[in-house]
N, C-alpha and C positions, 0 to 999 in steps of 0.2 A: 504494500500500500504506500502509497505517495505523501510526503508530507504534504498540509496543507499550510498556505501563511496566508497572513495579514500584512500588509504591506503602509510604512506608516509616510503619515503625505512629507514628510519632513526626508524622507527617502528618495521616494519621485515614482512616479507612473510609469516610468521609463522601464528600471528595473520590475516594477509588476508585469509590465506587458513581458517579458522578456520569460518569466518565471511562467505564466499561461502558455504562452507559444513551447517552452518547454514541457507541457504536460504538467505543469503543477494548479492544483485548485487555490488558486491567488484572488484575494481581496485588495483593493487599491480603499485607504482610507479615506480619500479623497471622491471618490464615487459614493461610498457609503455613507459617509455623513462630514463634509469638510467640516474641517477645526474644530472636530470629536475633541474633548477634553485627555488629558492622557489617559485616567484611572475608568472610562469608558471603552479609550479602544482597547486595552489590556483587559477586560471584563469581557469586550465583546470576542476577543482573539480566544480566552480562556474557555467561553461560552461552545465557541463551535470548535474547540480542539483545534486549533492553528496555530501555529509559532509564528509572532511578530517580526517584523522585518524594521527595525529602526536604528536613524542616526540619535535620536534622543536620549541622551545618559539619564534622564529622569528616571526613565523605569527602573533602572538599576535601586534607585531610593522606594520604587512602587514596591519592587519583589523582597526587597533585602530586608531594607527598612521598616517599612509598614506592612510587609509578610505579605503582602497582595496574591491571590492563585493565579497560576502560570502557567499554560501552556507550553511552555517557551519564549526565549524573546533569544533573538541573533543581532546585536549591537554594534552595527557597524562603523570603524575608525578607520578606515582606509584612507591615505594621501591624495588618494583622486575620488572623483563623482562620477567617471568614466561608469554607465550601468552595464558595457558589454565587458569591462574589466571587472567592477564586481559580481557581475552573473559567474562569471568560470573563477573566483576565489568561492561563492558559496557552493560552486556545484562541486568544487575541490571539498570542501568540509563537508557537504553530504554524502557524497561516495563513502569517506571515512568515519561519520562521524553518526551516532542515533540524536537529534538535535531536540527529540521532546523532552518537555519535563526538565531543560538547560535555561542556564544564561550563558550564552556565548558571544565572545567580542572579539570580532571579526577583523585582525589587520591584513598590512599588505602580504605580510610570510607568516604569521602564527594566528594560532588562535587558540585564549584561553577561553575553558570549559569550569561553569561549576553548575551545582545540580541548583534549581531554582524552586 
């Protein structure tokens, strides 16, 4: 079975499309409800079993700090915004990696894993 994500507008629609056209069941949060508050999209990601796809370190404070549930969240730092350069770094970490039930923060060569 395919992961499924949520895709956060602060990310880009670029990268959603890219994750669809690849077979994955991809929400753009920017279609779904623009300027969804954080502790909404991370409820709604939670809600239908998705793992969040965002540049926003706030979650980090949602999951960690205020225990918020979690699907998952993939926290991306990468040095570019390039969406067909970070499409093949996450497709690099899904090959390898079970990404539910994580917080993962995505750079240009590593990426740390902790259980969420």
């Amino acid at each position: 079975m395919k992961v499924k994500f949520l895709v956060d507008e602060c990310t880009g629609k670029r990268l959603s499309n890219l994750l669809n056209v690849a077979g994955y069941d991809t929400i753009f949060v920017g279609d779904w409800k623009p300027s969804a508050p954080d502790d909404e999209v991370l409820d709604k990601a939670n809600i239908e079993g998705r793992v969040l796809i965002t540049d926003d370190k706030d979650f980090g404070e949602l999951v960690f700090r205020l225990e918020k549930p979690s699907s998952g969240v993939i926290l991306i730092r990468t040095s570019t915004t390039n969406s067909a350069i970070r499409m093949h770094l996450l497709e690099t970490l899904l090959k390898s990696t079970n990404v539910y039930k994580k917080f993962i923060v995505l750079k240009d060569k590593v990426f740390k894993i902790r259980d969420a």
